[in-house]
C-alpha positions in Angstrom: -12.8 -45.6 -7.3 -14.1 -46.1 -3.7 -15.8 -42.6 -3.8 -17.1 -43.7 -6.8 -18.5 -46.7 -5.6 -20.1 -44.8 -2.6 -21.9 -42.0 -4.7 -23.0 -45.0 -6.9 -24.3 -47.3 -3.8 -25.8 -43.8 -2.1 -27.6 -43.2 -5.8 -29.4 -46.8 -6.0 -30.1 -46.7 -2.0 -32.1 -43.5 -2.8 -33.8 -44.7 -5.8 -34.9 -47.6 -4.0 -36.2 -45.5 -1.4 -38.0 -43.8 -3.5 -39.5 -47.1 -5.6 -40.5 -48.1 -2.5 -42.1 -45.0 -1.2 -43.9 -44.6 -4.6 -45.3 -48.4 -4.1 -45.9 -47.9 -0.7 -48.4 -45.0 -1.8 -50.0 -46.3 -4.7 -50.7 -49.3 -2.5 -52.2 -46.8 0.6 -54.3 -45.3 -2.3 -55.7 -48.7 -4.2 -56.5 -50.4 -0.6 -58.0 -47.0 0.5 -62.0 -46.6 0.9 -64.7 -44.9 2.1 -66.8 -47.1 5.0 -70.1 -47.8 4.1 -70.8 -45.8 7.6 -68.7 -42.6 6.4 -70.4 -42.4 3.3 -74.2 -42.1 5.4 -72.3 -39.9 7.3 -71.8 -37.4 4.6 -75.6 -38.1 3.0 -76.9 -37.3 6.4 -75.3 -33.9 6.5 -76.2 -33.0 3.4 -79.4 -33.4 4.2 -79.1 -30.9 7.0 -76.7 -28.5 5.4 -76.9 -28.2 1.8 -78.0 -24.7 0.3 -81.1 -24.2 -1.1 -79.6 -23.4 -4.4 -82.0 -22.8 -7.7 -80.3 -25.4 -10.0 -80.4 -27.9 -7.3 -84.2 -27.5 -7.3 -86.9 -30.2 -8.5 -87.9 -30.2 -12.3 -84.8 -27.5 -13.2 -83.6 -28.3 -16.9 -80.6 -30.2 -18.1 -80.1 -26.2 -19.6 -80.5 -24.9 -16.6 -78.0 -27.2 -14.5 -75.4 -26.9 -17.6 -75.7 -23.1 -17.6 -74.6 -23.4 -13.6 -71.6 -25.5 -14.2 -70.2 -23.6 -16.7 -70.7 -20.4 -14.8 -69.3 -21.9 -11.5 -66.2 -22.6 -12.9 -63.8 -21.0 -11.1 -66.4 -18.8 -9.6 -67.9 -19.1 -6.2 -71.9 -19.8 -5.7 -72.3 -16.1 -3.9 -71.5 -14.8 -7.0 -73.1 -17.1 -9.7 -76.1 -17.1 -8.2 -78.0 -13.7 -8.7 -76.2 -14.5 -13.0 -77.8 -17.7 -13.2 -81.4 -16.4 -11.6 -81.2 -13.3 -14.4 -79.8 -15.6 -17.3 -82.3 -18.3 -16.9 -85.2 -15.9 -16.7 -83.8 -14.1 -20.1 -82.9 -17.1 -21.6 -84.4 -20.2 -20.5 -83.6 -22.6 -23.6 -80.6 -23.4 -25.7 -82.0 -21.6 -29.0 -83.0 -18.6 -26.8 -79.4 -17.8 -26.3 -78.0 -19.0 -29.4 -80.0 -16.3 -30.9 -78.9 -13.8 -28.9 -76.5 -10.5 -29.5 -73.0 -11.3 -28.4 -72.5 -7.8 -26.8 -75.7 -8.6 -24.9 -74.4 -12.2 -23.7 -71.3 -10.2 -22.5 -73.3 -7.7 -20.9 -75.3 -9.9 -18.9 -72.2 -12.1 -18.0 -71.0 -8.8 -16.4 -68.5 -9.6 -13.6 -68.0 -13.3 -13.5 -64.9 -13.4 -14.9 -63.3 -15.1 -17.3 -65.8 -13.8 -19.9 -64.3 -16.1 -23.0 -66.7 -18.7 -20.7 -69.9 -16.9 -22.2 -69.2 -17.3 -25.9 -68.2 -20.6 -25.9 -72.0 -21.3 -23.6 -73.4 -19.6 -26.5 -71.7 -21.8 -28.9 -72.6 -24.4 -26.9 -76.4 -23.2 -27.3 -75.9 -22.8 -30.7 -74.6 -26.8 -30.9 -77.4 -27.3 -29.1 -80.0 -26.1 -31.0 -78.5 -27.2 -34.4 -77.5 -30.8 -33.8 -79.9 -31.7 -31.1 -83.3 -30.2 -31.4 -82.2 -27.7 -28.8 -82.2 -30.3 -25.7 -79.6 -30.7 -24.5 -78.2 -34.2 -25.1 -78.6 -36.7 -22.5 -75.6 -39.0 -24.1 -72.1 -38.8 -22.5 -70.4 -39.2 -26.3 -72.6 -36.3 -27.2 -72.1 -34.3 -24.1 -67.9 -34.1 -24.6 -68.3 -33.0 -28.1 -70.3 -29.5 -27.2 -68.1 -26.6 -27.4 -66.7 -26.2 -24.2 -67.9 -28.9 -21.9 -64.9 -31.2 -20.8 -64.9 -34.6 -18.5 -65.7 -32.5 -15.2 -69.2 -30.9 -16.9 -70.4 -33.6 -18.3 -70.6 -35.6 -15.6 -72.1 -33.0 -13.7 -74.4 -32.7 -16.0 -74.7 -36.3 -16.3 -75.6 -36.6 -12.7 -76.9 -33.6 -11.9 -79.4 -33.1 -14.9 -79.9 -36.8 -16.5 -79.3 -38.9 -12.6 -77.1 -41.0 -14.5 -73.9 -42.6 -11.4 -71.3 -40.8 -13.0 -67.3 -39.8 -11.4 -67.6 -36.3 -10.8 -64.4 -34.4 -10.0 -64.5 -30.6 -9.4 -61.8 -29.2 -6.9 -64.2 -29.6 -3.9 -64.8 -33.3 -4.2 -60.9 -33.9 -4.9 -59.3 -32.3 -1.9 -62.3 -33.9 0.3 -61.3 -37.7 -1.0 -57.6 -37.1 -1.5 -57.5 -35.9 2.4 -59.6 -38.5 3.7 -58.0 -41.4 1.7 -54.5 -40.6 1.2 -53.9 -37.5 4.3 -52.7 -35.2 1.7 -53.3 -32.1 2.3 -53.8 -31.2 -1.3 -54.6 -33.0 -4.7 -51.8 -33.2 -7.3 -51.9 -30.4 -9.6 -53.3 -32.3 -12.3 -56.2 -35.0 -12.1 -54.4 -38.3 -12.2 -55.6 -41.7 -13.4 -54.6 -42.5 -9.9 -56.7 -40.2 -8.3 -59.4 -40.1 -11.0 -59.5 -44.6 -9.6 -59.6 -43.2 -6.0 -62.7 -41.0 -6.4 -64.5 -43.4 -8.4 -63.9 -46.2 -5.8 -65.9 -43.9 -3.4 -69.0 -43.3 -5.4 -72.1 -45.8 -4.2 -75.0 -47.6 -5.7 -77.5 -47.6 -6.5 -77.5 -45.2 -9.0 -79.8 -42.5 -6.8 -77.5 -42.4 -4.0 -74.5 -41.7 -6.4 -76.0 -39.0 -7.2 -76.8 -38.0 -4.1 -73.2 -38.5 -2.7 -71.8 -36.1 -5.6 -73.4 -33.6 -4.6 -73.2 -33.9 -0.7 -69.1 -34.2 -1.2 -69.3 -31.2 -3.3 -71.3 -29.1 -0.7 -68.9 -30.8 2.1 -65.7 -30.0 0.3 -67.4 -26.3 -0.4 -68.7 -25.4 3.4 -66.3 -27.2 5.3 -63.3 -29.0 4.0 -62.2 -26.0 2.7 -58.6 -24.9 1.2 -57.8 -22.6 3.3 -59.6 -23.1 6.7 -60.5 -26.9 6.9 -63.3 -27.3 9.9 -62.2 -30.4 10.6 -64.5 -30.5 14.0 -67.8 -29.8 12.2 -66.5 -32.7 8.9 -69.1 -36.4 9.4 -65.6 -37.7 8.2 -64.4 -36.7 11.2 -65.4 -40.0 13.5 -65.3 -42.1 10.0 -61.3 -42.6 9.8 -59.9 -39.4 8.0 -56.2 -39.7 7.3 -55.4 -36.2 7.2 -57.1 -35.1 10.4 -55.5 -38.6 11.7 -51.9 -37.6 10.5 -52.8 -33.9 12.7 -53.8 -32.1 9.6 -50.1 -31.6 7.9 -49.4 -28.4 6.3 -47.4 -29.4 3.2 -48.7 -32.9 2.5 -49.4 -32.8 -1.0 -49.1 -29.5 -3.4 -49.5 -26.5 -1.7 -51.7 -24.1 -2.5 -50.8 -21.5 -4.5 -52.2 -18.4 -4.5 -52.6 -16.2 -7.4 -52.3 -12.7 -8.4 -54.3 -10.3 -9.6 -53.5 -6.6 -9.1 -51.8 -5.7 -11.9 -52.1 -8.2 -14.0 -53.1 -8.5 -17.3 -56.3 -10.6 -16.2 -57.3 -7.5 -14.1 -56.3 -4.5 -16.9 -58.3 -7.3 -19.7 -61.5 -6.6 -16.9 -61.3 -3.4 -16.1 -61.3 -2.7 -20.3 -64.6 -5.2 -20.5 -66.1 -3.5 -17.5 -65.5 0.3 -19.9 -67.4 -1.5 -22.8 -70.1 -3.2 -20.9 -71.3 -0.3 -19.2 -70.2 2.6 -21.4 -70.4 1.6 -25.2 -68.1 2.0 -27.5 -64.8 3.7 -26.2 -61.9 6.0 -28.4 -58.7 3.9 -28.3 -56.8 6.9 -26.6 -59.4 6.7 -23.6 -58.4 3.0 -23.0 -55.1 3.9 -23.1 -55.8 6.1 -20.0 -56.6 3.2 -18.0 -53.0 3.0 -17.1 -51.2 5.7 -17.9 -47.7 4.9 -16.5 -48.2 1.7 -18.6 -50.1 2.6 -22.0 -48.2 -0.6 -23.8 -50.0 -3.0 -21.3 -53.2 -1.7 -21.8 -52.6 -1.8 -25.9 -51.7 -5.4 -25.3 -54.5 -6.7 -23.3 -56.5 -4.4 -25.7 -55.0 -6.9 -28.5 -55.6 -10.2 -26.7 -59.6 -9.1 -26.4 -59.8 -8.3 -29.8 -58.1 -12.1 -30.7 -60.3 -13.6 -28.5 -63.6 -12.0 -29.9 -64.3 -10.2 -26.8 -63.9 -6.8 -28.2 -63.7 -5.7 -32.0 -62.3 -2.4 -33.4 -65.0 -0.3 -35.5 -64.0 1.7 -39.1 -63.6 4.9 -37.0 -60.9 2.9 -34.5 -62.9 2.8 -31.4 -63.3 0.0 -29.2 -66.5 -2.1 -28.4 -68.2 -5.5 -27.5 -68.6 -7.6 -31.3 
């Protein structure tokens, strides 16, 4: 009974530990904020650093500023940039592209990865043009309910295009407020009502300056508080109270960073197949199969998965191409 009674007394001592721990955080987090001072700081360097990039520019279209968010997803700039420049010019409005040849939006997403992105931008187009006069709709209601765009775009594109103050939320902007606020290391895994409160506490007015501040955090996030190699020394948060370099930049503070494979996966066999099509036409089954010869079922299955995902159809004589 008395060894009962201990495990029992342990038990609660370490729930209560952790109650309190939890509190203690959530109260670090709602109390935590960005100076008025810190966030100059960060407008200032903008001004000095940011990239000259095309979809930043004066007069660019809400299209054209939609088109870069859904390529940058998961992509970096370097490689977005010479797409977008070629996309734009070959289809600079919403019904341009929804008219367009799948095979030939395929083709010209060529290696950006993740090519299920460019269908679902030309359904978007297609949205576009049918329900909204082909301009793309200013209305944030309007904005979730095109094919593909979820709460991060649109309030990109809500910022970025329309200069409305909207939360916006990519991976950049998170690890920059969650390691100045909260001395994490990392955001969680998933966007958190928590955390979604703790980057909106940080966004100013007026409504010109938000906008401003989304994208300087974005470009700070980007160029110097970076996942891997944060350049703490060069950050205007630096001087402006930072709690992870104040904590000595901890290693595991918050969900480590993961990193993921690629040779030999699926992901990579699913490109190399796309890469055949794009640049060859259609191809005979059995010469896809000698992608991988020591592994001829993994090749049929990725073969499979493009075909369910309309990135590749079979023709009547069995060969393989783009739809």
């Amino acid at each position: 009974m008395a060894a009962q009674s201990t495990t029992a007394q342990s038990t609660t001592a370490q729930r209560t530990t952790t109650e309190r721990a939890t509190t203690e955080r959530a109260t670090s987090q709602r109390d935590a904020a960005l100076s008025g001072e810190a966030i100059d700081a960060v407008l200032a360097w903008y001004e000095e650093n940011a990239r000259d990039l095309p979809w930043r520019q004066a007069g660019i279209s809400p299209w054209g500023v939609l088109v870069s968010e859904i390529m940058l997803q998961q992509t970096p700039v370097v490689r977005v940039l010479p797409r977008w420049i070629a996309w734009m010019e070959r289809w600079p409005a919403p019904a341009d592209l929804a008219d367009a040849a799948p095979a030939d939006v395929l083709r010209a997403w060529d290696r950006l990865g993740y090519p299920r992105r460019a269908l679902r931008l030309q359904e978007c187009a297609r949205s576009i043009r049918d329900l909204h006069d082909g301009k793309v709709p200013s209305d944030p209601v309007a904005l979730r309910a095109l094919p593909g765009i979820g709460e991060y775009t649109a309030a990109a594109i809500g910022a970025f295009a329309f200069g409305r103050r909207t939360v916006v939320a990519d991976t950049n902007i998170r690890r920059v407020i969650v390691r100045a606020l909260t001395g994490a290391r990392f955001p969680a895994a998933s966007y958190t009502s928590a955390e979604r409160s703790l980057v909106a506490s940080c966004v100013p007015e007026p409504t010109a300056r938000s906008v401003r501040w989304n994208q300087a955090v974005m470009e700070l996030g980007a160029l110097v508080c970076t996942a891997r190699s944060p350049r703490c020394e060069q950050c205007p948060l630096a001087r402006h109270g930072c709690r992870f370099l104040a904590l000595g930049r901890p290693e595991h503070a918050g969900r480590p960073r993961k990193v993921q494979a690629f040779e030999g996966t699926d992901r990579q066999m699913r490109g190399r197949i796309m890469a055949r099509l794009r640049t060859g036409g259609p191809a005979p089954r059995d010469e896809l199969l000698l992608l991988d010869p020591a592994d001829a079922p993994r090749v049929e299955r990725c073969l499979v998965s493009l075909v369910a995902d309309g990135l590749a159809v079979v023709r009547d004589d069995g060969s393989v191409d783009l739809p």
